[in-house]
C-alpha positions as CSV (number, residue, x, y, z in Angstrom):
1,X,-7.9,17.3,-37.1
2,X,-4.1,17.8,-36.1
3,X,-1.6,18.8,-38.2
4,X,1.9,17.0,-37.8
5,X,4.9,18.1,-39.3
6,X,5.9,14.5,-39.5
7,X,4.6,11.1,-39.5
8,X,4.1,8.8,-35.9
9,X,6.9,6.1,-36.0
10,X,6.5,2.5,-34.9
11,X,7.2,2.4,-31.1
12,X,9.6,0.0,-31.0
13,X,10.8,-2.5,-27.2
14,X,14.1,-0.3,-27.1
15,X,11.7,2.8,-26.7
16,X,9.4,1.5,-23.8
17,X,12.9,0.3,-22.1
18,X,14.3,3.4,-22.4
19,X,11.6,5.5,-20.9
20,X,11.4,3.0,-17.8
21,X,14.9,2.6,-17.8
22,X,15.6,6.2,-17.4
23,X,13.6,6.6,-15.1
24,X,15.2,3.6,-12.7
25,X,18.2,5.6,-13.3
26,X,17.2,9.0,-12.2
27,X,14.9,7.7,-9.5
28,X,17.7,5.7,-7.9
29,X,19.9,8.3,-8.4
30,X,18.1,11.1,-6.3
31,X,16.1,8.9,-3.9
32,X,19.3,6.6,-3.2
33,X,22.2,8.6,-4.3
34,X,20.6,11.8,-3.1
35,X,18.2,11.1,-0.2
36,X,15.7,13.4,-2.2
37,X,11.7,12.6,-2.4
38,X,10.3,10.3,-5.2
39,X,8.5,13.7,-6.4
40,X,11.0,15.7,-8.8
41,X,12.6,12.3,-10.4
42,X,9.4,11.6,-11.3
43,X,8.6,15.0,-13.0
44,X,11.9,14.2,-14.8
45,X,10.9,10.9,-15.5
46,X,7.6,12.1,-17.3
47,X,9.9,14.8,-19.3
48,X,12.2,12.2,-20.7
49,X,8.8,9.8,-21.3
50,X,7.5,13.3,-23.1
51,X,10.1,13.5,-25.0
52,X,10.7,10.1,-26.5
53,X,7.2,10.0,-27.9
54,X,7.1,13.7,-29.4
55,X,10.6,12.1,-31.1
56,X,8.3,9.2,-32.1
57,X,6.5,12.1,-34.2
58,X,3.8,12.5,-31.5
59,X,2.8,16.4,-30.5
60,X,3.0,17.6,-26.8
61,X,-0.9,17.9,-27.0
62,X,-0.5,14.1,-27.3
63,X,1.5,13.7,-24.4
64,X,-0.6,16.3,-22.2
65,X,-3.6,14.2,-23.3
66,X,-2.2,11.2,-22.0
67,X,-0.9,12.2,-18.7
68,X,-4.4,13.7,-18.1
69,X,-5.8,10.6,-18.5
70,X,-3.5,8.9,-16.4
71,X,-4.0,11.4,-13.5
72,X,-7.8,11.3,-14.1
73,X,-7.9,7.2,-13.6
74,X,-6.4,7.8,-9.6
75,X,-8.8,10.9,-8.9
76,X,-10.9,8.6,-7.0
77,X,-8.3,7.4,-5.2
78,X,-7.1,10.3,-4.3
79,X,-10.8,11.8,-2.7
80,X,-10.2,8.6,-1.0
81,X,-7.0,9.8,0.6
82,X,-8.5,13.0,1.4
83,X,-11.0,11.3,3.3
84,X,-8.7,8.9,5.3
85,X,-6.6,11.8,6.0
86,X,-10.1,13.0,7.6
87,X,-10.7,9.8,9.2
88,X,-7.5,9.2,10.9
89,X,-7.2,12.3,12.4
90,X,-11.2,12.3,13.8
91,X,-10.6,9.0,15.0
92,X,-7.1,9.6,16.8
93,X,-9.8,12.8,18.5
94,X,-12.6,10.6,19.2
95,X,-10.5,8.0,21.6
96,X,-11.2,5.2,18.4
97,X,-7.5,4.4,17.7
98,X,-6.5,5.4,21.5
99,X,-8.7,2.5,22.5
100,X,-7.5,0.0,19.9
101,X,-4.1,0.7,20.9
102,X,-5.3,0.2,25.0
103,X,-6.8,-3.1,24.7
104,X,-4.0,-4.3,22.4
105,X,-1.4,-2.9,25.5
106,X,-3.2,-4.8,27.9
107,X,-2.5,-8.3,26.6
108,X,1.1,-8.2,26.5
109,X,3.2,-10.9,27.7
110,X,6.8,-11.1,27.8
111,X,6.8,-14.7,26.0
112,X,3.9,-13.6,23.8
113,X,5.5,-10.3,23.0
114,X,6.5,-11.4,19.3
115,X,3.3,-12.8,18.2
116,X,1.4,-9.8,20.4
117,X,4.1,-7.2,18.5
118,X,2.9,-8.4,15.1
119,X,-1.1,-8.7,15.6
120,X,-1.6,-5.0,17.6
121,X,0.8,-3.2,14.6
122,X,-1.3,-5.1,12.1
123,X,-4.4,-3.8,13.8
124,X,-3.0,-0.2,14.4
125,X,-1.7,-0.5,10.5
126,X,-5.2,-0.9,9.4
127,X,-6.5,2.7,10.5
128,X,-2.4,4.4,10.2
129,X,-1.2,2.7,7.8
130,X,2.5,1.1,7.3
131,X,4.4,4.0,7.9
132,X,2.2,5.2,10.9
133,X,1.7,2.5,12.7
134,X,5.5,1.5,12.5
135,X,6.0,5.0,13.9
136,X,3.6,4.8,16.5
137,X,3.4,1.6,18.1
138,X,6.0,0.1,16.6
139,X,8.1,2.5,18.4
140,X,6.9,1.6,21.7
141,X,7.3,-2.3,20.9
142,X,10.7,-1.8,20.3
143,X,11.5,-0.3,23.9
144,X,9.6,-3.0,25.3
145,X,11.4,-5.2,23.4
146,X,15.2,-4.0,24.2
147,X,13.4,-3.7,28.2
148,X,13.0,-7.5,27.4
149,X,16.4,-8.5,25.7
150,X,14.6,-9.7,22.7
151,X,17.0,-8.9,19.5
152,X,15.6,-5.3,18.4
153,X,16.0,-7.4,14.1
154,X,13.5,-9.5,15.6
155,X,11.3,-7.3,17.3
156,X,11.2,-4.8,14.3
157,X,10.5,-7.8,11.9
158,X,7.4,-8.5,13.5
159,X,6.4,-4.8,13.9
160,X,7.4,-4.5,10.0
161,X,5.3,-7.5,9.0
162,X,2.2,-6.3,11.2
163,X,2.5,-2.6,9.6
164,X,2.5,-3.7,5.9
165,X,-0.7,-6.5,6.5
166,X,-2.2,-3.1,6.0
167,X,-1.4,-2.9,2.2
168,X,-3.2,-5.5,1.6
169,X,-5.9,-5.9,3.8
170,X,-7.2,-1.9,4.8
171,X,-9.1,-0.1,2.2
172,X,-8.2,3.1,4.5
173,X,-4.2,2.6,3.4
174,X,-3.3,4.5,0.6
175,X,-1.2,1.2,-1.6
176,X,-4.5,-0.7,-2.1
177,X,-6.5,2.9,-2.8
178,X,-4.2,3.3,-5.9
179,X,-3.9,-0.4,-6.7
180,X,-8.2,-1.1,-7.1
181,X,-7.9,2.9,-8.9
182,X,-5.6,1.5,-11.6
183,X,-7.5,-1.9,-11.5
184,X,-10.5,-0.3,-12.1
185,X,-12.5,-1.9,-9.2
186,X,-13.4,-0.8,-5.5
187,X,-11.4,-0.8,-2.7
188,X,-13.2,-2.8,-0.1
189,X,-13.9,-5.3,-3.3
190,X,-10.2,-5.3,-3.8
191,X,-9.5,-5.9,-0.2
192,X,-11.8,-8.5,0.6
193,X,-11.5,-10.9,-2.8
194,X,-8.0,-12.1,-1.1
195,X,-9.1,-11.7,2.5
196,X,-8.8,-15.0,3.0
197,X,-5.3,-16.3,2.0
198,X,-3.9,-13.2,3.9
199,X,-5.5,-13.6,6.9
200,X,-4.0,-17.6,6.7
201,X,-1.1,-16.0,5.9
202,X,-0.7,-14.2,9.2
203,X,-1.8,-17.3,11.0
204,X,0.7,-18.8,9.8
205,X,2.8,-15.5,10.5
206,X,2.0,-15.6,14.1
207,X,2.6,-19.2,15.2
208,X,6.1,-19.0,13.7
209,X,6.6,-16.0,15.5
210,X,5.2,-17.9,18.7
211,X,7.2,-20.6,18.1
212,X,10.4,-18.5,18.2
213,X,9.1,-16.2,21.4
214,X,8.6,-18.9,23.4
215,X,12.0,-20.5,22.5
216,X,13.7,-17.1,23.9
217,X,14.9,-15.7,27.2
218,X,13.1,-12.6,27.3
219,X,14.2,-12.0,31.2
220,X,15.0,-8.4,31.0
221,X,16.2,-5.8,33.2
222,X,12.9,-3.8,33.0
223,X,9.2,-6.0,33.5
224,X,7.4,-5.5,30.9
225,X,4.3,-4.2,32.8
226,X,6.2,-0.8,33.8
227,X,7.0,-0.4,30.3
228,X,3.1,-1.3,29.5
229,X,1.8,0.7,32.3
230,X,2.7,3.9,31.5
231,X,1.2,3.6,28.3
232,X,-2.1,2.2,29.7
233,X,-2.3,5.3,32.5
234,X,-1.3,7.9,30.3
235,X,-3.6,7.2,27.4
236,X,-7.0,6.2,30.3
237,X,-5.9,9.9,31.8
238,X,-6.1,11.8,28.3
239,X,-9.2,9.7,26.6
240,X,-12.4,7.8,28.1
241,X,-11.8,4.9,27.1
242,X,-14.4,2.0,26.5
243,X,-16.0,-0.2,24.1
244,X,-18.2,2.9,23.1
245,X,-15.2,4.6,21.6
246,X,-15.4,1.4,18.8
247,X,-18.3,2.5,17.2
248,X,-17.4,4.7,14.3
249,X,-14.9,1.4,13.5
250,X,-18.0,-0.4,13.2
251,X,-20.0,1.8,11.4
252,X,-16.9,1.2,8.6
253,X,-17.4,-2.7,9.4
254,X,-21.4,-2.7,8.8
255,X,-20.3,-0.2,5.7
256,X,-18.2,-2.6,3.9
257,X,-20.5,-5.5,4.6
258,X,-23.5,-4.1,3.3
259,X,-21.2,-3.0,0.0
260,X,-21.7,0.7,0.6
261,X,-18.8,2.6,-1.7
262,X,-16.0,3.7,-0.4
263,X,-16.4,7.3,-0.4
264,X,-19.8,7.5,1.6
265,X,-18.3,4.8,3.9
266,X,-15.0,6.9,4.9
267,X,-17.7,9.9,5.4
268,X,-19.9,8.4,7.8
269,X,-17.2,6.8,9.8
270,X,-15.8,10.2,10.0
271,X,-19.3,11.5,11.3
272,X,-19.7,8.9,13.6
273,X,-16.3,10.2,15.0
274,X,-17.1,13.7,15.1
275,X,-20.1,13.0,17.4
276,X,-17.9,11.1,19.3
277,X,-15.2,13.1,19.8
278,X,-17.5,16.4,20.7
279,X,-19.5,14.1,23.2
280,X,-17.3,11.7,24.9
281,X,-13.7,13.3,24.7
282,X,-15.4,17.0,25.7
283,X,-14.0,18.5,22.2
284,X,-15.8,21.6,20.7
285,X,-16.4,21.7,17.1
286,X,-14.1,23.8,15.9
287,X,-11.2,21.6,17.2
288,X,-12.6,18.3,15.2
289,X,-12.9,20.3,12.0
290,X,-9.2,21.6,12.7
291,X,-8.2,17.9,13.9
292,X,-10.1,16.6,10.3
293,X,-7.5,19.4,7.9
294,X,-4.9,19.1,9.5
295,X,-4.8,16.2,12.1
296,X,-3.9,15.7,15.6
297,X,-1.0,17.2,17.3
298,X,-0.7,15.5,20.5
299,X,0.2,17.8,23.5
300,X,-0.4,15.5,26.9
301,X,3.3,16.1,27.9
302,X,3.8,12.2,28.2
303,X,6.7,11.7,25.1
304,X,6.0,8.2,24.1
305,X,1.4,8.6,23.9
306,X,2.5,12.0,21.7
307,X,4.2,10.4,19.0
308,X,1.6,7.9,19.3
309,X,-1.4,10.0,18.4
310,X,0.0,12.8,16.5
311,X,-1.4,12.3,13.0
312,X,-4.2,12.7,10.5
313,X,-5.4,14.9,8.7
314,X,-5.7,15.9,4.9
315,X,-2.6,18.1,4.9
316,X,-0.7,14.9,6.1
317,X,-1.8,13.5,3.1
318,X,-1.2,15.8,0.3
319,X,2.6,14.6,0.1
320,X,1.2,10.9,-0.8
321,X,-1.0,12.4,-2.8
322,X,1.5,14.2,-5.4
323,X,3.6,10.9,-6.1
324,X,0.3,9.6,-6.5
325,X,0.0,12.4,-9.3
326,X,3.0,12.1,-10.9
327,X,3.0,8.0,-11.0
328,X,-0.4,8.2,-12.4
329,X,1.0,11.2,-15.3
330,X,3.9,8.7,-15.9
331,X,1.9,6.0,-16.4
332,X,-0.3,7.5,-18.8
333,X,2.4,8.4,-20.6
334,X,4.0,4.8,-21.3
335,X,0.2,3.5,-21.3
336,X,-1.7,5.6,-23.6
337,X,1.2,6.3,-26.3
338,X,1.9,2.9,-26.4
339,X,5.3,2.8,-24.6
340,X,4.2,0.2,-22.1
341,X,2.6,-2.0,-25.2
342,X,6.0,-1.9,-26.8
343,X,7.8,-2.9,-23.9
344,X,5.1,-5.5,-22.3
345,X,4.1,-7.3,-25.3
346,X,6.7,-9.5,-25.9
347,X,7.1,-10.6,-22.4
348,X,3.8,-11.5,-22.3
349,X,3.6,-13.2,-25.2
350,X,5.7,-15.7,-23.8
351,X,3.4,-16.4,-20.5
352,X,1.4,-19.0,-22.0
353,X,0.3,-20.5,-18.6
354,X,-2.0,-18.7,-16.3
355,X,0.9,-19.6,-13.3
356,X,3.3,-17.8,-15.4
357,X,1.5,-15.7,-15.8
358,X,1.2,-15.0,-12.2
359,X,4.9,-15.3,-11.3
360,X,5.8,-13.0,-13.7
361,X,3.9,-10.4,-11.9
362,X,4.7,-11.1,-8.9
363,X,8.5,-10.9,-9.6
364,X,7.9,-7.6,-11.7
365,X,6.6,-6.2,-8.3
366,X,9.6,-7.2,-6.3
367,X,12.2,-6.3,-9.2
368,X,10.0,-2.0,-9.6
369,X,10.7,-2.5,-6.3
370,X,14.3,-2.4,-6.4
371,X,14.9,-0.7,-9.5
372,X,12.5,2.2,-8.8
373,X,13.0,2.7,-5.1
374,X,9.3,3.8,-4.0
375,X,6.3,1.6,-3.8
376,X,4.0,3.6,-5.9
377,X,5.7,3.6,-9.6
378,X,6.0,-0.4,-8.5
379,X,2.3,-0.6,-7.9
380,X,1.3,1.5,-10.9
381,X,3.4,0.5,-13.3
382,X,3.0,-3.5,-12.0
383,X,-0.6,-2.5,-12.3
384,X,-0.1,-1.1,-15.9
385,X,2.1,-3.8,-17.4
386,X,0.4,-7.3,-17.3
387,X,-3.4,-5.2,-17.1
388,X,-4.0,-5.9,-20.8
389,X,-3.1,-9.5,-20.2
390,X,-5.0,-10.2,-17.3
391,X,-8.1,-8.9,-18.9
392,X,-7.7,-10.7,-21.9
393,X,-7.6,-14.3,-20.2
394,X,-11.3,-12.8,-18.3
395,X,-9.5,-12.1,-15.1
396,X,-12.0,-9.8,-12.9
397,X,-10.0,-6.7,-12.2
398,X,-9.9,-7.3,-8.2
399,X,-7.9,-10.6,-8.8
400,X,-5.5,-9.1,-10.7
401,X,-5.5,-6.0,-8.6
402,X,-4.6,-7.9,-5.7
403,X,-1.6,-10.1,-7.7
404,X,-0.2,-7.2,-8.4
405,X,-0.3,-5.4,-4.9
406,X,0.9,-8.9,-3.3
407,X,4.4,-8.3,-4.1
408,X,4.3,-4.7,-5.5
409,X,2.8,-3.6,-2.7
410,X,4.7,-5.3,0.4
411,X,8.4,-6.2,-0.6
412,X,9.3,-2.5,-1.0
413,X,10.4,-2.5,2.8
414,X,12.7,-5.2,2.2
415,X,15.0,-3.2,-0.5
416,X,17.4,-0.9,1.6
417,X,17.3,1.4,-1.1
418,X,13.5,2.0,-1.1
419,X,11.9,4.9,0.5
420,X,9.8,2.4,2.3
421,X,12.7,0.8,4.0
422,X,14.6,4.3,4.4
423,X,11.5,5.1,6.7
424,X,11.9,1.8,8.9
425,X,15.2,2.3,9.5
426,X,14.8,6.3,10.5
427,X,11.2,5.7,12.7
428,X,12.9,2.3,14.1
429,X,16.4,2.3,14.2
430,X,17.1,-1.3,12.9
431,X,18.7,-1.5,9.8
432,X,16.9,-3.6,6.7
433,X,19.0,-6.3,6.6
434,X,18.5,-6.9,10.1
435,X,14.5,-6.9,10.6
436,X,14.2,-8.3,7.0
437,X,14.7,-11.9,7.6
438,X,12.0,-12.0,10.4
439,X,9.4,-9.6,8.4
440,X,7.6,-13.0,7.5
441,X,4.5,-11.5,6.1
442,X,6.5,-9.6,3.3
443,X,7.8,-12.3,1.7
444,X,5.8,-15.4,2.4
445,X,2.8,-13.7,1.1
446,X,3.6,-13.4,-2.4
447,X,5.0,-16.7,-2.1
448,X,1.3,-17.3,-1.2
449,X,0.3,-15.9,-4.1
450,X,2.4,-17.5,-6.8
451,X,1.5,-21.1,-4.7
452,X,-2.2,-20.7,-5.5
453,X,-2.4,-18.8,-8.6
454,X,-0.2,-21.8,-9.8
455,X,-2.5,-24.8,-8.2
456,X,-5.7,-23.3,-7.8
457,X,-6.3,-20.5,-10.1
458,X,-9.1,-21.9,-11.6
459,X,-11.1,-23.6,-8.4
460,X,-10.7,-20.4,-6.6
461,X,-12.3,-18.5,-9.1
462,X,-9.8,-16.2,-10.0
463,X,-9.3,-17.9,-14.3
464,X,-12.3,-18.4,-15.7
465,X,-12.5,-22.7,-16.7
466,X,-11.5,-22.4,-19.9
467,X,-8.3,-19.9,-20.9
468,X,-7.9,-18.1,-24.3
469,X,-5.6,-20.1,-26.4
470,X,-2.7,-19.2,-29.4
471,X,-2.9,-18.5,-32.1
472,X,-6.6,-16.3,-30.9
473,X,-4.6,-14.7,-28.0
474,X,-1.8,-12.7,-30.3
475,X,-4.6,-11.7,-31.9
476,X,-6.4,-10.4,-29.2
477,X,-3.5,-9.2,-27.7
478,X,-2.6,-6.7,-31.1
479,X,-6.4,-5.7,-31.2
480,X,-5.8,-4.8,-27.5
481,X,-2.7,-2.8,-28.6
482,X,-4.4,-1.0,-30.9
483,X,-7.8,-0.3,-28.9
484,X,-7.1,-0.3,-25.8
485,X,-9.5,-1.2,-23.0
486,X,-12.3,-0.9,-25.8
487,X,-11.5,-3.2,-28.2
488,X,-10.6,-5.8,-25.3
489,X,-14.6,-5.3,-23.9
490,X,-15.7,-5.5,-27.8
């Protein structure tokens, strides 16, 4: 047994607030004050975690302990990365993304460019991600759209809302990854339990923006189709394009339908697109196993198809993968020495109602969003706060998963502060404020959420019929706080 050379005190509400409050402090501080990477605030913010508990009386093999557990709950997730990395990269190789992006091209329309903008980003988004399909093809949308005279807020709005559909919907994005890793579920379980009210979500998405494209003059000084054109030639003279090229997308389709995890899935899409790339695109071996480490760097000479295609690639993922790391190590810190218990419990104690519940969450999203300026510590500590309380009222973990990631996930490019929205701005050059209003998805969404969580929790399976009531639930709630996970399965 362990020897202490004093006893464990009581963590107290002013201890948890302090650990997360010092780390808003230094996070916003460096990432907003100092344009500096989420990474080193966060190794600061586990220190000053560290060292509240060992003044608490706990030893450092305590707080080693719990950070390696924290870090050991995401290590699936990030084998996940690894292999999207892999993916994106083969894919990019193969002529896969390349022909997404061609028959997405082909159907644009000057009064259809809005609703067009949003769908081909979201569709891009699902393989790239946010970031890299807002740096992409949301780059070439926006010349198109100042070709067209449609305000550039506008224009980046949509292409903002398409990118971050992604976050919710693609298991091959890395928010969800770490999101069904903290949740303790699978990522194409966690992505498909709310398929539905997103993908009514971007309906409605799409005939508002629809209803405002075809209310504009979008009479440039440019047609459209030169703009397109040059796209459409320069990526049918670099790739063979066809329907062919699809098939390592649908090996990933017939993957998640027949429930095949996550891991295996990523690898056999990525084998598919190997094949593909050798026999189809005329690349030799050791070019696809370079493309698959360290992705593609696009050299067809054409400036607009190079950004375009230049990504993948594990390395390009190794950056994600460290705040990733250092979330998870700070949130096993507050978790598993009882920090976050001390600072959760008597919020949730007042959330009698499964709506409030609910809200709660989803605000706590938005609000990590702004006070801790990256979207990971908001997804994992979201994830980490309200867990306890979800399970105890028999929520499966993908529901609560994907409450969490509703807001968590997608309102960080709203905040002008957050790294998210820093990115927007730099890739897109359209300040926050000005893309924000018109980034529908982002905000409606949770909105979403909150609407039928609050109305039909229950008939949509996500509460089980009869909730735990009080005085049972303090109950369970300090047998949680004193087992864990355990005690709540007991």
């Amino acid at each position: 047994m362990k020897t202490r050379e004093k006893p464990i005190k009581e963590v107290k509400f002013r201890h948890g607030v302090l650990a997360l409050g010092a780390l808003a402090v230094v996070m916003f501080g460096c990432v907003v004050g100092l344009g500096a990477e989420p990474q080193i605030p966060l190794v600061i913010g586990c220190a000053i975690a560290g060292g509240i508990v060992m003044y608490l009386g706990r030893t450092w093999e305590d707080v080693l302990d719990a950070m390696l557990k924290g870090i050991n709950d995401a290590m699936e997730a990030v084998l996940i990365l690894m292999c999207i990395g892999m993916l994106v990269g083969v894919w990019i190789q193969s002529g896969t993304v390349p022909t997404m992006i061609y028959y997405g091209l082909m159907v644009v329309t000057p009064e259809l460019f809005l609703p067009i903008a949003f769908l081909v980003t979201l569709a891009v988004g699902i393989v790239l991600g946010a970031w890299g399909a807002a740096g992409t093809i949301g780059i070439a949308f926006l010349g198109i759209a100042a070709a067209l005279n449609i305000p550039l807020g506008m224009a980046a709005g949509a292409i903002v809302a398409g990118a971050y559909v992604s976050e919710i919907l693609s298991p091959l994005v890395d928010g969800p990854n770490l999101a069904a890793a903290i949740a303790d579920c699978g990522v194409f379980q966690l992505c498909k339990r709310f398929l539905v009210p997103c993908l009514l979500t971007c309906a409605g998405c799409t005939v508002i923006y629809l209803v405002i494209g075809m209310n504009l003059d979008v009479t440039g000084s440019v047609d459209v189709s030169s703009q397109v054109s040059s796209l459409l030639v320069a990526l049918d003279a670099n790739y063979n394009i066809g329907p062919v090229t699809l098939i390592p997308l649908a090996v990933m389709i017939v993957c998640i339908a027949l429930k095949v995890p996550a891991l295996p899935s990523f690898l056999a899409a990525t084998a598919v697109g190997m094949l593909e790339a050798c026999l189809l695109q005329g690349s030799d071996l050791a070019t696809v196993v370079e493309v698959a480490n360290l992705g593609v760097v696009s050299t067809t000479g054409f400036a607009e198809l190079d950004t375009l295609l230049s990504n993948g690639g594990i390395q390009e993922m190794m950056s994600t993968i460290s705040i990733v790391v250092l979330v998870m190590a700070f949130g096993g810190i507050m978790q598993h020495t009882h920090l976050m218990d001390a600072l959760v419990d008597p919020i949730v104690s007042r959330l009698r109602r499964f709506a409030q519940l609910v809200t709660a969450t989803v605000f706590s999203g938005a609000l990590f969003n702004v006070l801790l300026p990256d979207q990971y510590p908001a997804i994992t500590l979201s994830t980490q706060m309200y867990s306890k309380e979800f399970r105890r009222r028999g929520v499966h973990n993908d529901v609560w998963g994907n409450i969490v990631n509703s807001s968590a996930g997608i309102t960080s490019v709203l905040v002008p502060w957050n790294t998210c929205a820093v990115y927007m701005v730099t890739v897109l050059g359209v300040q926050c404020l000005a893309y924000a209003p018109y980034a529908f998805f982002c905000y409606l969404y949770p909105l979403v959420i909150i609407v039928l969580g609050a109305l039909f929790g229950k008939k949509l399976g996500w509460l089980p019929q009869t909730e735990v009531a009080e005085p049972e639930a303090a109950a369970l709630r300090e047998g949680c706080s004193d087992g864990g996970v355990a005690a709540q399965n007991a």
